[in-house]
C-alpha positions as CSV (number, residue, x, y, z in Angstrom):
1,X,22.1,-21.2,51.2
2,X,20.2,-24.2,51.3
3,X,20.3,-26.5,47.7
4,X,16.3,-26.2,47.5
5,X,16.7,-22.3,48.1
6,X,19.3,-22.1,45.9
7,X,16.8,-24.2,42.8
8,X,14.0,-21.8,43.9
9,X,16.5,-18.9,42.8
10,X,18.0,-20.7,39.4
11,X,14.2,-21.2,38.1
12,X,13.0,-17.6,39.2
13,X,16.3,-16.1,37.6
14,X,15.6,-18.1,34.4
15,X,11.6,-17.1,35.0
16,X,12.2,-13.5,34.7
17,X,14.6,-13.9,31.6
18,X,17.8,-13.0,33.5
19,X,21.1,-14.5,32.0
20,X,21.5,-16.5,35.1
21,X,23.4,-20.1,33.9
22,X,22.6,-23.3,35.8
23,X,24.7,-26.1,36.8
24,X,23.5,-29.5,36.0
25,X,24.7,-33.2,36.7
26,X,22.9,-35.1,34.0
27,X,22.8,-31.4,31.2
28,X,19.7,-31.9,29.6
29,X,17.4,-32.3,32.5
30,X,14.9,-29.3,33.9
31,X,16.2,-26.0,34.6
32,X,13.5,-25.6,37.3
33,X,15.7,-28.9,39.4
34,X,18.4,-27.7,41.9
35,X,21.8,-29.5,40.2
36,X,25.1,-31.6,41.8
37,X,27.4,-29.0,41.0
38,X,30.6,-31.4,41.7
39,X,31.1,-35.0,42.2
40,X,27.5,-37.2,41.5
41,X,27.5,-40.0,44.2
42,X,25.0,-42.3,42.9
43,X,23.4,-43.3,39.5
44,X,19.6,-45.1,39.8
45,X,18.9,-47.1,37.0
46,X,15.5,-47.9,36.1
47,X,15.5,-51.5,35.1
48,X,13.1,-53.7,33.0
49,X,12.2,-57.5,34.9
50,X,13.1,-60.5,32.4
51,X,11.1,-63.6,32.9
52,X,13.2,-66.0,34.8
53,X,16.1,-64.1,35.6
54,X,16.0,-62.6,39.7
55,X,13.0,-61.8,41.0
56,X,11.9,-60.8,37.1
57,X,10.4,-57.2,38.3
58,X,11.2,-54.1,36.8
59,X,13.5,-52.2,39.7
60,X,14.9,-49.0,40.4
61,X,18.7,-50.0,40.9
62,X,21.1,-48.1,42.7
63,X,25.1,-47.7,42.3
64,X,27.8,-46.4,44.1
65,X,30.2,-43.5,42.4
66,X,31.6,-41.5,45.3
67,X,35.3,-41.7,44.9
68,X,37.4,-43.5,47.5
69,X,34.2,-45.7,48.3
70,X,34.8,-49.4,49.2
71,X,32.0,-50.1,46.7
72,X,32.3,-47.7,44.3
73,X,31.3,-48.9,40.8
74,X,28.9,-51.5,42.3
75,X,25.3,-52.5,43.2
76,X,24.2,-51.2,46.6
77,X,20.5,-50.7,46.8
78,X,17.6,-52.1,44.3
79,X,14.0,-51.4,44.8
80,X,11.7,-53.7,43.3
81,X,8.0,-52.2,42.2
82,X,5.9,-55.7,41.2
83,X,5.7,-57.4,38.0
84,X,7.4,-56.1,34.5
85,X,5.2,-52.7,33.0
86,X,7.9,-51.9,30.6
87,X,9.9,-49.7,32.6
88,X,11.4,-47.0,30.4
89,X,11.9,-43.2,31.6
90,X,11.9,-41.1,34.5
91,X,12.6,-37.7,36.2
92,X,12.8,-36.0,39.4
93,X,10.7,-33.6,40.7
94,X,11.6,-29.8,40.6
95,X,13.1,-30.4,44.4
96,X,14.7,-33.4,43.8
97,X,13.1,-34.9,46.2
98,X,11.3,-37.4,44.8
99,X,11.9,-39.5,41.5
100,X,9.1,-40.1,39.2
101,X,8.9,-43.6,36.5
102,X,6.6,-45.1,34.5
103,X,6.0,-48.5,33.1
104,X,5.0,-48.0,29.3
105,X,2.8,-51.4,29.2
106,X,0.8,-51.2,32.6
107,X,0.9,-47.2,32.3
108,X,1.6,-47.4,36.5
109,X,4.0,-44.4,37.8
110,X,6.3,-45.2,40.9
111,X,7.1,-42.3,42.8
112,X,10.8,-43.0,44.4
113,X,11.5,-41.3,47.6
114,X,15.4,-40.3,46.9
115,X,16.2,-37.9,49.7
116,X,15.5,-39.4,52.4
117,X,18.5,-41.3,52.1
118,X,19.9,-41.1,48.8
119,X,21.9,-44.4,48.6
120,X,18.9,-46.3,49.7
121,X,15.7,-45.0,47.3
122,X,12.5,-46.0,48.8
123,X,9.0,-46.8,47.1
124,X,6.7,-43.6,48.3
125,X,3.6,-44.2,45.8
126,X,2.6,-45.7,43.4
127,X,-0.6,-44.3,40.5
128,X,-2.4,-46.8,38.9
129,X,-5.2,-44.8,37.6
130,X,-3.1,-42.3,34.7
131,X,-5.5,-43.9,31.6
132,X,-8.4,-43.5,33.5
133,X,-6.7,-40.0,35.1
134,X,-6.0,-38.7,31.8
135,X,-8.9,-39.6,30.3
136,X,-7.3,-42.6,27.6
137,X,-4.0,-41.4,27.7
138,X,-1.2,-44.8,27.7
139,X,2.7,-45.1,28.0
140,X,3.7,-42.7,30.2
141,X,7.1,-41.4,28.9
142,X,9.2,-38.4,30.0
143,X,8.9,-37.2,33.4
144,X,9.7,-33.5,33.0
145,X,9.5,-31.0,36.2
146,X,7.7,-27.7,36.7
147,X,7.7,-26.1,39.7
148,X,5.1,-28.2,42.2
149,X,4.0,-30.6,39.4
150,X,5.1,-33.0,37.1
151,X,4.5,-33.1,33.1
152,X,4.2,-36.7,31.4
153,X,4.4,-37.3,27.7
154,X,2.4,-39.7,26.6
155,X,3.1,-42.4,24.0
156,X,-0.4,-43.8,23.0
157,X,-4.0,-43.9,23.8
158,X,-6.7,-46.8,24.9
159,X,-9.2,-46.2,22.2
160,X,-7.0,-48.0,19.5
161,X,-3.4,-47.8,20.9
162,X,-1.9,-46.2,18.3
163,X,0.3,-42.5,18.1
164,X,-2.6,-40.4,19.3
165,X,-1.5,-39.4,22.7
166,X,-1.6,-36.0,25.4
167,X,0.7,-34.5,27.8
168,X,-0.2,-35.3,31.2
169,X,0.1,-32.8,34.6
170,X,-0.1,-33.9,38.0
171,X,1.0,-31.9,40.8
172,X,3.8,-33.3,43.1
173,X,1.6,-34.7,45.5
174,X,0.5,-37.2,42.7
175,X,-2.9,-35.3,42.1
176,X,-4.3,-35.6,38.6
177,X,-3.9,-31.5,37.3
178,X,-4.9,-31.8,33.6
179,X,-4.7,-33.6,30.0
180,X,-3.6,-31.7,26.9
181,X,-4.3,-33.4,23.5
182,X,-1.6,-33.0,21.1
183,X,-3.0,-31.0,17.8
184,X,-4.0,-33.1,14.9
185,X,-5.0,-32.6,11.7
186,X,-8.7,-32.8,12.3
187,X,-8.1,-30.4,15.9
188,X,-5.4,-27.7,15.7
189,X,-6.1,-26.3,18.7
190,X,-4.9,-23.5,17.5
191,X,-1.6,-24.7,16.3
192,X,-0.4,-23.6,13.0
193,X,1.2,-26.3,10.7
194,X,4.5,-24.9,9.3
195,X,5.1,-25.9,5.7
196,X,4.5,-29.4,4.7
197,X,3.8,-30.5,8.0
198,X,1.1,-32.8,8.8
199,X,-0.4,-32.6,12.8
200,X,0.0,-36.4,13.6
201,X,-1.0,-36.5,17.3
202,X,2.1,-38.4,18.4
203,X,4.0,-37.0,21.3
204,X,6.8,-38.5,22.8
205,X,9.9,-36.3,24.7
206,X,9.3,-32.7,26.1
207,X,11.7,-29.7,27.0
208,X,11.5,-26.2,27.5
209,X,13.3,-23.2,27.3
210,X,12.2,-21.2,30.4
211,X,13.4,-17.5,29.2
212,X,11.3,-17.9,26.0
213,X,8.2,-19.5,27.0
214,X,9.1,-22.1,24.5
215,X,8.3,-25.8,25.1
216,X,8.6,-28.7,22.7
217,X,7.4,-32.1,22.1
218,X,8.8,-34.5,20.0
219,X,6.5,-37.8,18.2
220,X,7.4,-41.5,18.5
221,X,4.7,-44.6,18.2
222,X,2.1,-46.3,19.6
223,X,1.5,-49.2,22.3
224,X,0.7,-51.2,19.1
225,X,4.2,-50.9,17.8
226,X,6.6,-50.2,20.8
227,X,5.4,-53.7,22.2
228,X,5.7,-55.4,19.4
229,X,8.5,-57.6,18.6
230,X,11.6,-55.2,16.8
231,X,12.3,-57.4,13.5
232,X,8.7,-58.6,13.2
233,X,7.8,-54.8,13.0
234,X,10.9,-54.1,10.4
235,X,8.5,-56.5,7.9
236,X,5.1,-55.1,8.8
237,X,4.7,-52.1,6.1
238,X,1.7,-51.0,7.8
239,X,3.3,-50.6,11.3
240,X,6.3,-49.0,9.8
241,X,3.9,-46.2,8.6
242,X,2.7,-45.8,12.2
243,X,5.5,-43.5,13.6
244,X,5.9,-39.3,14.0
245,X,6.7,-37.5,12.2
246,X,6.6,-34.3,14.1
247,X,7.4,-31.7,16.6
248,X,5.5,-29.3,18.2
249,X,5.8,-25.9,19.6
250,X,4.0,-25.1,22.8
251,X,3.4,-21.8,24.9
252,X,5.0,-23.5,28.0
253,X,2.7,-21.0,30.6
254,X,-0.6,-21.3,28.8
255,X,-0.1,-25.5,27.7
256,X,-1.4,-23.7,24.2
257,X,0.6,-25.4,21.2
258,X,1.3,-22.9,18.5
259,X,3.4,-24.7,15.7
260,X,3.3,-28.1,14.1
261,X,7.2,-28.7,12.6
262,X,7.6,-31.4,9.5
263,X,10.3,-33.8,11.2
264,X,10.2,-36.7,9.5
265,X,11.5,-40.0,10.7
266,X,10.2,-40.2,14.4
267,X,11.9,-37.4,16.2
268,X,12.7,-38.7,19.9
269,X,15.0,-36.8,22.3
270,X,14.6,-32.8,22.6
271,X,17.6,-31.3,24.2
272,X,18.1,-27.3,25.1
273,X,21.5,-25.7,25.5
274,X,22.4,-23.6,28.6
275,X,23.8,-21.1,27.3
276,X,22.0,-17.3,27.9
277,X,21.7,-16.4,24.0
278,X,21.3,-20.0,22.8
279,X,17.9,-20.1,21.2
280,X,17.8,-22.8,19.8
281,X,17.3,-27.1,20.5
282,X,18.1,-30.5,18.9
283,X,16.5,-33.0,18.5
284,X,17.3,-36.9,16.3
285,X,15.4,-38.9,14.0
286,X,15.1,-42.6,14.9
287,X,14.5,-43.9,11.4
288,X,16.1,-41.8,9.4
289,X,19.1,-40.5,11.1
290,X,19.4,-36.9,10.6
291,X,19.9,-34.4,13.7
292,X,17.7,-31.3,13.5
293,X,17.8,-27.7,14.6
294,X,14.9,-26.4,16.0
295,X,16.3,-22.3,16.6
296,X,14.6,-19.3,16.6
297,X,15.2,-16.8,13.1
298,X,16.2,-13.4,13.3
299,X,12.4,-12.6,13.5
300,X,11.8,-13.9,16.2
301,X,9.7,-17.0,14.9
302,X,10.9,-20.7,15.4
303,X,11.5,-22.8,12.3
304,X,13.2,-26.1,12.4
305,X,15.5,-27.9,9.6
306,X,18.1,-30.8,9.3
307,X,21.8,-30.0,9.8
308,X,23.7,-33.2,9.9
309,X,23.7,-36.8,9.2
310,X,24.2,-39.6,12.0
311,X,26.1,-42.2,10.4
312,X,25.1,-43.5,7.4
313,X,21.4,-43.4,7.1
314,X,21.3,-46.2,4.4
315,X,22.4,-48.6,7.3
316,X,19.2,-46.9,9.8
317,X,22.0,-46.8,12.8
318,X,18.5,-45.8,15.0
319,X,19.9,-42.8,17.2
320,X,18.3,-43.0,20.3
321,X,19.8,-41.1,23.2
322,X,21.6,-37.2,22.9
323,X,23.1,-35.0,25.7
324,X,24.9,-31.4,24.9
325,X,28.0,-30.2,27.3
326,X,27.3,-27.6,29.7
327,X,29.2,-25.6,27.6
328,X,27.4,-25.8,24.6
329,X,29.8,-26.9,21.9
330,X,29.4,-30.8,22.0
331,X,26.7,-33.2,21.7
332,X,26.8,-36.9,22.6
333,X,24.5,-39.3,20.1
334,X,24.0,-43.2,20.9
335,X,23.2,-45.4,18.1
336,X,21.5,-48.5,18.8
337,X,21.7,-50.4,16.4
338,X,25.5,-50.5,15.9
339,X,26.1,-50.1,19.6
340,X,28.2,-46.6,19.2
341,X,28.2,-43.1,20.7
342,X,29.3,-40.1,18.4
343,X,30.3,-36.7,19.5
344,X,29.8,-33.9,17.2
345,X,30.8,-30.2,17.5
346,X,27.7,-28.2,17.9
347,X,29.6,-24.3,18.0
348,X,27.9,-23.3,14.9
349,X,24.7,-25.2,15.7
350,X,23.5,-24.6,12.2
351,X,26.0,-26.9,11.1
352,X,27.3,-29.2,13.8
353,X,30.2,-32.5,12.5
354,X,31.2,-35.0,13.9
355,X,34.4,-35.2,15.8
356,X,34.6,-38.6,17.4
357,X,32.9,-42.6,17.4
358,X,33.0,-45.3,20.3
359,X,31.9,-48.5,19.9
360,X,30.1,-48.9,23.5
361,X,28.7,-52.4,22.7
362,X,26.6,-54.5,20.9
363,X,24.1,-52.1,21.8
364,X,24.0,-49.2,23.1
365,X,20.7,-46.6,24.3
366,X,21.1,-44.0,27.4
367,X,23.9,-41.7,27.5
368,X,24.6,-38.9,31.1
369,X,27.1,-37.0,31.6
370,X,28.5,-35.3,34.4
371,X,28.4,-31.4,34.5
372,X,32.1,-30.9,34.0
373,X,31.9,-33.0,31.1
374,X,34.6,-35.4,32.5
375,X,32.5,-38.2,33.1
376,X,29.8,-40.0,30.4
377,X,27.8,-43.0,31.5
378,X,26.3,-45.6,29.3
379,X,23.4,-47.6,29.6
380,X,22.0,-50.6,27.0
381,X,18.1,-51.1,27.4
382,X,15.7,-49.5,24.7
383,X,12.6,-51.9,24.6
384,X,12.2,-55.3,26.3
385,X,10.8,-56.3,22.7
386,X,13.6,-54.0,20.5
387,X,16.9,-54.9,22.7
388,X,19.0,-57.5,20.3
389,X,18.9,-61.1,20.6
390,X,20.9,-63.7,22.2
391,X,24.7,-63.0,22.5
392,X,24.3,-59.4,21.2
393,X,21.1,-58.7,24.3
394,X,24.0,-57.5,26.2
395,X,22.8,-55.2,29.4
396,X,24.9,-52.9,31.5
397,X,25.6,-49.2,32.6
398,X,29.5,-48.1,31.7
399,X,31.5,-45.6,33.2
400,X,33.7,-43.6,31.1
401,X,36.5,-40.7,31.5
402,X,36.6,-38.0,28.9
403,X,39.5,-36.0,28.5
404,X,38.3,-34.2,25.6
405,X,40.1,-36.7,22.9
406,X,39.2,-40.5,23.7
407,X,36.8,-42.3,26.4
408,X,38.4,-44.4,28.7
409,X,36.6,-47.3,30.7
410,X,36.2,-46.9,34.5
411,X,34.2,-49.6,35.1
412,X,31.2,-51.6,34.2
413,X,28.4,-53.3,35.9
414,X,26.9,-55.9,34.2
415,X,23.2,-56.2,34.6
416,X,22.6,-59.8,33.7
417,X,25.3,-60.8,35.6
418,X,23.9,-59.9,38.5
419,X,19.9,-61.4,37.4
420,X,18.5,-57.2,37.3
421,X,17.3,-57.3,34.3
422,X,17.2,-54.4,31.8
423,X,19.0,-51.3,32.0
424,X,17.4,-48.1,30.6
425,X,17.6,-44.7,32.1
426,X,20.0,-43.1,34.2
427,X,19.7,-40.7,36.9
428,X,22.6,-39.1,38.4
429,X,22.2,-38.8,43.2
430,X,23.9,-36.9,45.6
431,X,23.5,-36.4,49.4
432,X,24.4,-33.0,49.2
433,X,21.5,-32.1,47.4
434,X,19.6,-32.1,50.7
435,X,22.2,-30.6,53.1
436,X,22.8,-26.9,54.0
């Protein structure tokens, strides 16, 4: 069986509501993507251009992991797109064919062709038309597939770049498809605010659970803030107001939202289980450190509440990045600001501890992990103007062996080093993706 047959028959299993478990490389990525199942052979990093250092644009970067390689553990392709757009996220379409980034500042997407030959990612095309597409849509964030198109969350808007933003559909062909405005206060859209909960408008991350027609969207900030310099925000009381404080509960088939969930404390990364019964997300909360359930009740209704602390939240450690195990019972959490990664035991999900800390470095943003769990990759980049300064602005990807009690150091590349700039998100490659 071919791996794109073999996708197809994962995301119609998972359509129909059969208790059919995927394999994935990176775990929290689409169910509708066909996964490595063994040994990932490349990571592309998606890199931010610094003024004066190489050829200062933002790159997709490409290193070797196959074992036994004479150059595993190094640089062996980069891609540069033009210029420096904030490069930030990105995701692969539901073949894997085709890798999909966005530049938060420019609002261009660069459409990687990966499969052609996946050590050597090639430019296919680039959109510079998503505001005007979307109809005032800005920061294009999380690249989430569907089967033959592509949702974007969006980070801001061009009427007064603050947290109003839409999700964004184009097909895989990089054909405009449709906006849809997240529910505010003044247009619920139907949506029904649970509790205290206040419909901001802010979107920001995006999963969904396939077998419940459940898809969620998590609430950042605006252009105005996310480009501003980090400390000279910290003392700007009016643009620390300007953050989400939400996350919202779509009909994944219709795009309808139904519920509007009090998060407070800018909710970022949404990540689903795999497991056939587990109902259930989490999600962290960049300014006030909490990790939070969002599960279905015994009614059948979804509700969402705190379970755990991050650190110390006095000390706003800024959680950024998460990934759960392919089994279910462990979740990695970066902290930025203190540079470490945490793993907590998630088999009662309703209250999750931790288990372990790692100081990565001086900081410390993306975390992937390989689907056997074995192997966790680290990357350093948040935002060209919220990365640390001088000596502590380190930038890198690490590779580290778990063995279920300490991580161990494979190697490290060094991204200044080499003059490549900023490393932000990872993406996990592998020739056999595209083999019979």
């Amino acid at each position: 069986m071919k791996r794109r047959e073999f996708g197809a028959l994962a995301a119609g299993a998972l359509a129909m509501g059969l208790p059919f478990r995927a394999f994935a490389d990176e775990t929290c990525q689409s169910p509708y993507m066909p996964k490595i199942t063994g040994q990932e052979e490349f990571v592309y990093v998606w890199t931010l251009g610094v003024e004066g250092m190489g050829d200062e644009q933002d790159k997709l970067v490409t290193i070797d992991l196959r074992p036994g390689s004479a150059t595993r553990g190094q640089v062996i392709n980069s891609v540069s797109v033009g210029g420096r757009n904030e490069a930030h996220h990105g995701g692969f379409s539901a073949d894997r064919r085709y890798f999909w980034t966005g530049g938060l500042d420019t609002n261009r997407i660069f459409i990687f062709d990966v499969h052609s030959d996946p050590s050597n990612p090639k430019l296919h095309k680039t959109i510079d038309t998503f505001v005007k597409d979307s109809g005032g849509v800005v920061g294009p964030h999380t690249f989430f597939a569907l089967p033959g198109s592509m949702m974007i969350t969006g980070l801001s808007n061009d009427d007064d770049h603050g947290g109003r933003t839409a999700l964004v559909e184009y097909n895989d062909d990089g054909d405009y498809v449709a906006t849809y405005w997240m529910p505010t206060t003044a247009d619920m859209q139907g949506a029904v605010a649970v509790g205290d909960a206040v419909a901001d408008g802010y979107g920001y991350d995006i999963r969904a659970l396939i077998r419940k027609n459940v898809m969620l969207t998590s609430s950042f900030t605006g252009w105005s803030n996310y480009m501003m310099d980090f400390g000279q925000m910290l003392q700007d009381g009016e643009a620390m107001k300007r953050f989400g404080n939400t996350i919202v509960q779509w009909d994944l088939h219709t795009r309808q939202p139904k519920k509007v969930f009090n998060v407070p404390g800018a909710p970022l990364e949404i990540r689903f289980p795999w497991g056939p019964n587990a109902n259930y997300a989490f999600s962290t909360t960049a300014l006030t450190s909490q990790l939070w359930l969002i599960y279905e009740d015994e009614a059948g209704e979804w509700q969402a509440k705190a379970v755990a602390d991050i650190g110390n939240p006095a000390d706003i450690p800024l959680p950024v990045d998460i990934s759960i195990a392919a089994d279910d019972q462990t979740l990695w959490i970066n902290s930025f600001m203190d540079g470490k990664t945490r793993l907590f035991d998630i088999s009662d999900p309703h209250k999750p501890f931790q288990i372990y800390e790692k100081v990565i470095d001086r900081q410390v943003n993306m975390v992937s992990q390989s689907w056997d769990g074995k192997r966790v990759y680290f990357s350093s980049s948040l935002l060209a103007n919220w990365d640390k300064k001088g000596d502590d602005d380190v930038q890198y990807l690490k590779a580290y062996n778990w063995d279920g009690k300490e991580l161990v150091e494979d190697f490290a590349v060094d991204f200044y080093e080499l003059g490549l700039g900023r490393a932000h998100i990872m993406r996990f490659g592998s020739s056999a993706l595209y083999s019979s």
